[in-house]
N, C-alpha and C positions, 0 to 999 in steps of 0.2 A: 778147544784143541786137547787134546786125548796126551797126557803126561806119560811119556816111554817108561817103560818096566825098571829100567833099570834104573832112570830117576828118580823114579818110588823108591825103591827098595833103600838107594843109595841115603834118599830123606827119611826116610821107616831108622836107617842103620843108626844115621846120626841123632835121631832125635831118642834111640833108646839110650846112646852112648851116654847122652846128656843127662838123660832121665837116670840112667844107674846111678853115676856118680851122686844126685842131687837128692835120690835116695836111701843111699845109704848116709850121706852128712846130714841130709837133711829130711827131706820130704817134699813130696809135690812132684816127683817124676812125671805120674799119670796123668795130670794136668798138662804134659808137654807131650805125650806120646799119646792119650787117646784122640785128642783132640787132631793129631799128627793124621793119625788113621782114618779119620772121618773124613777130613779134607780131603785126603786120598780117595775119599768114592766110599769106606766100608761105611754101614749101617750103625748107630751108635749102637746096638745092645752088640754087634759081634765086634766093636773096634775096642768095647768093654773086657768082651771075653777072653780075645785072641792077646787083650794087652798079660790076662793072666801066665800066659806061656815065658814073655820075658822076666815078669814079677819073680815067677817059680825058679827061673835059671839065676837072675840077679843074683838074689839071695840065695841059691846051693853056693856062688862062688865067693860072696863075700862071707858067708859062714865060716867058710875052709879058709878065708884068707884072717879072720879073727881069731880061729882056734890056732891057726898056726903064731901068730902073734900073742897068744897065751890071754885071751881075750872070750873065755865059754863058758856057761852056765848050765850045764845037761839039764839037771835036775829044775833049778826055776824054770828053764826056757821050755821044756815038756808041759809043766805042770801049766804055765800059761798059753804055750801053742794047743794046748788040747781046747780048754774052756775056750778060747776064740776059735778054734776050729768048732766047735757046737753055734756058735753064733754064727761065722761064715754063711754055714749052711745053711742057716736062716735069710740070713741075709742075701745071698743068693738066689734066694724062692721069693723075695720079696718087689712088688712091684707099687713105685713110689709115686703116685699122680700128682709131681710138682711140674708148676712153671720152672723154664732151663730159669730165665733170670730170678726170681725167688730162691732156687737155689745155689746158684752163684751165689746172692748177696747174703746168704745164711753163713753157706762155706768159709766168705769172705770173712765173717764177724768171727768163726769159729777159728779163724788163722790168726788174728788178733789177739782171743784171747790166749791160743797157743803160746804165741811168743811171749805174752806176759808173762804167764807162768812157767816160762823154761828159762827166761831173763831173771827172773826173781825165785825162784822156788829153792829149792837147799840142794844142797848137792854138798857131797863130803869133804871134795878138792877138787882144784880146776885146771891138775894135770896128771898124763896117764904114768903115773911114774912105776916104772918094774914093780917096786915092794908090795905098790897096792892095786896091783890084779887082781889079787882075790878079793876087793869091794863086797861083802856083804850087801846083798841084795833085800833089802826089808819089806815087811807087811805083805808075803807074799798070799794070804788068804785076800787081804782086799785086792790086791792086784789080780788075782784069778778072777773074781766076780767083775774087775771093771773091763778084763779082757774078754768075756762075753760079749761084753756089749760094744766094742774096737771089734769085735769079729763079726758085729750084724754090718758095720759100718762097712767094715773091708770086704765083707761078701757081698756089700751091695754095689759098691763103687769105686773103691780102693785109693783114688785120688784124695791123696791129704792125708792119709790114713798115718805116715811115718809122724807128720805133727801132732797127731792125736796120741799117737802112740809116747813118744818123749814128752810129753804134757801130763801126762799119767804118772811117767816115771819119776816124771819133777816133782807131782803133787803128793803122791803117795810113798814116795821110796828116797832112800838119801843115795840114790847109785848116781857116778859120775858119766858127763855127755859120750865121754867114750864106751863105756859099761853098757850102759843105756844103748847107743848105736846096735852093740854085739847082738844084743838079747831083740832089737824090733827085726834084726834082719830074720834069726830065728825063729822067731815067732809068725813072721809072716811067711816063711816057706813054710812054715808047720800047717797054718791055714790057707794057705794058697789052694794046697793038694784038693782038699773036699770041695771047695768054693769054683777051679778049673773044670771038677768033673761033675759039674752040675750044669755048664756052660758048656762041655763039650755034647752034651749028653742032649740037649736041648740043640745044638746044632749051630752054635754061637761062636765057632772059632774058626777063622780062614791061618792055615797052617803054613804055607809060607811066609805068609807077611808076618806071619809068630814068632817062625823059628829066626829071621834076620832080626828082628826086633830084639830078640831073645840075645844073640852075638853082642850086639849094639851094647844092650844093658850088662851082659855080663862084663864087656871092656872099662862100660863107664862104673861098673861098682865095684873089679880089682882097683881101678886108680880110688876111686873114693876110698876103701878101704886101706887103701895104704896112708893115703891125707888123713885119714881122722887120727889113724895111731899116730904118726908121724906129728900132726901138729896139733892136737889135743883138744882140751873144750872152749882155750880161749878161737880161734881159729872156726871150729863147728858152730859158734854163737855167732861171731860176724856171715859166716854166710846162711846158718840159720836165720839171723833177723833179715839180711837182706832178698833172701828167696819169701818169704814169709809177708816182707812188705807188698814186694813186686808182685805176687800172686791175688793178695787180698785186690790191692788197686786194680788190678786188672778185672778179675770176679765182680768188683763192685760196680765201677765205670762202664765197664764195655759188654 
C-alpha cells in the first residue's frame, strides 16, 4: 500500500526535528533521518544527498542562535571549516565497497570509542558560565590537519560525524561541550556547501523531501541550541552517552 504524501512528508518533518536537535547536543541525526528517507522509497546515494539540504539549514540556524548567545569562534571555525571542506570534497567523490553490516559494526565500535573519549578527556570546566565564553580554543594546527580527515568522513557519509567531531575536540583541545558544540555546528555548514554541490551536481538530491526535512531540522536545532546553552556540559554528557549507547547497540545487533 502506497503511504499518502502528506504522511511522508509529515515523517520526513519529524524525523528531521529529531535529528536537529540530536545534532546539535549530540550527534547521530543522520542515522535517524537517512535512514527515515530510504524507507520512504528514496535510493540510498539520494536519501544521502538530499539529507545534505537539512544538514546545511540546521546548522545556518543554530549558528545564529550560538552567536547570538555570545557562543563564536570566526577565526578557529574558518580555519577548520576550510581544511574539512578540502576533505568533504574528497569524500564526496569517494565510493566505499563495504558490506551495510561491516559498516555498521565499524561505526558502532567508532561510537564507543567516541563516548570514551569525550567521558574522559579534559575539558577546562563543565559549565557555560558568561566569564568563560571566550574559552581559548587550543592546538589549532593539529586540529586543522585532523579536520581534513572529519571532512573526508562527512563528505562521504555524515552520519556520526557530530561524535567524531567532539572526540577530536576532547582529544586535542581543552574547549568546553558547549564551546565544542558552537564550533562543530560551524564547521559543518562550512563543509556541507562543497560536499551538497557535488551531490546536486551528480543528480543526488530529490528537493522537496529536502526542503521539509530542512524545516524539521532547523526546529529541532533552534530547540537543541537553546538546551545546550541553557543546561551545559553536565546535561550534553547524559544525553551524549545515551544517544551514543542506543546507536552503537543498534548498528551492532540489527
Amino acid at each position: 500500500m502506497e503511504i499518502p504524501l502528506f504522511i511522508k512528508y509529515l515523517l520526513v518533518f519529524t524525523a528531521g526535528t529529531a535529528a536537529g536537535f540530536f545534532n546539535v547536543v549530540a550527534g547521530g541525526g543522520s542515522l535517524i533521518t537517512v535512514p527515515t528517507m530510504i524507507f520512504l522509497g528514496l535510493p540510498p546515494a539520494m536519501a544521502n544527498g538530499t539529507n545534505r539540504i537539512a544538514i546545511l539549514s540546521q546548522n545556518i540556524t543554530a549558528v545564529s542562535r550560538f552567536k547570538k548567545k555570545g557562543y563564536f569562534s570566526l577565526k578557529a571555525g574558518l580555519i577548520l571549516g576550510v581544511t574539512a571542506s578540502a576533505g568533504a570534497l574528497l569524500g564526496a567523490r569517494i565510493a566505499v565497497d563495504l558490506p551495510g553490516e561491516v559498516f555498521n559494526r565499524i561505526l558502532s565500535a567508532v561510537m564507543i570509542l567516541v563516548l570514551i573519549l569525550t567521558l574522559f578527556g579534559k575539558r577546562k570546566d563543565t559549565s557555560p558560565k558568561p566569564g568563560n565564553r571566550k574559552d581559548v580554543i587550543e592546538n589549532i594546527p593539529l586540529l586543522a590537519i585532523a579536520f581534513f580527515f572529519v571532512g573526508i568522513y562527512g563528505g562521504f557519509i555524515q552520519a556520526g560525524v557530530g561524535f567524531i567531531i567532539i572526540a577530536v575536540f576532547s582529544l586535542l583541545s581543552g574547549t568546553t561541550l558547549v564551546r565544542t558544540n558552537s564550533m562543530k555546528v560551524f564547521i559543518v555548514m562550512i563543509y556541507t556547501i562543497p560536499s551538497l554541490l557535488v551531490f546536486i551536481l551528480n543528480g543526488q538530491v530529490q528537493w522537496s523531501t529536502g526542503i521539509v526535512l530542512a524545516v524539521g531540522n532547523s526546529l529541532g536545532a533552534w530547540i537543541g541550541t537553546n538546551f545546550t546553552v541553557s543546561k551545559g556540559d553536565r546535561w550534553i554528557r547524559i544525553i551524549l552517552s545515551l544517544t551514543i549507547s542506543a546507536m552503537a547497540v543498534k548498528l551492532f545487533f540489527f
